[in-house]
C-alpha positions, 0 to 999 in steps of 0.5 A: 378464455383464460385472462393473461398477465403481461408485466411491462417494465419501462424503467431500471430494474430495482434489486437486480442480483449482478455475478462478479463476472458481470459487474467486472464486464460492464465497469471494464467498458467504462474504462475504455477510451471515450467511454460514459459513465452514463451511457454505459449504465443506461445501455446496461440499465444500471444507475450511474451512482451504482456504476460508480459505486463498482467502479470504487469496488474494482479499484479497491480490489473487491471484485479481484478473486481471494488469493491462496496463501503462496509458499515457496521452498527456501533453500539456505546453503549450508556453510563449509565448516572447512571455510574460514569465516572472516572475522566480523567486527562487532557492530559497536566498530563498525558504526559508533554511536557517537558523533564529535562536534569540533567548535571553531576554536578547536575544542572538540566535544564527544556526544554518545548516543541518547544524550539529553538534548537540554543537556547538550545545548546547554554545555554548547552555549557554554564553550561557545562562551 
């Protein structure tokens, strides 16, 4: 009579290959209303520390399918060379780049932009005086 060999597994599976598809499945039950970790890994016969481990994954976007480049068409209209274009300030009078600062006494002073700080300071103890 030929000798039979039965493998009886009584525990979790070690090195068990997971598609993607799966692992989105069962992390997705996790997530369901009253779900438990534990439960679902033990019904699934997974470890919770691996669950969890998909879980990270998921939220990371590891299991999300790679994304193709997307292009679109752009379309810029032509300008009408019969059209006056308004006048465009330069951008200098449009915004200034200084501010004035008008001490209590009247005395105004005119700061242009990347003034030295030290220097500034130092000019506004001055006339405050």
């Amino acid at each position: 009579m030929a000798e039979r060999v039965i493998e009886v597994i009584t525990g979790r599976e070690r090195r068990r290959q997971w598609g993607t598809e799966e692992k989105v499945r069962i992390v997705g039950e996790t997530f369901e209303p009253g779900a438990s970790v534990g439960q679902v890994a033990a019904r699934h016969e997974v470890y919770p520390g691996l669950l969890f481990t998909w879980r990270r994954q998921f939220r990371n976007g590891k299991f999300s399918p790679a994304r193709e480049p997307l292009f679109l068409p752009v379309e810029t209209p032509v300008p009408d060379l019969a059209v006056r274009q308004a006048k465009v300030e330069p951008l200098e009078r449009r915004h200034p780049r200084h501010i004035e600062i008008e001490l209590k006494d009247g005395i105004r002073v005119r700061v242009e932009d990347g003034v030295n700080l030290t220097t500034l300071r130092r000019v506004l103890t001055v006339l405050r005086g």
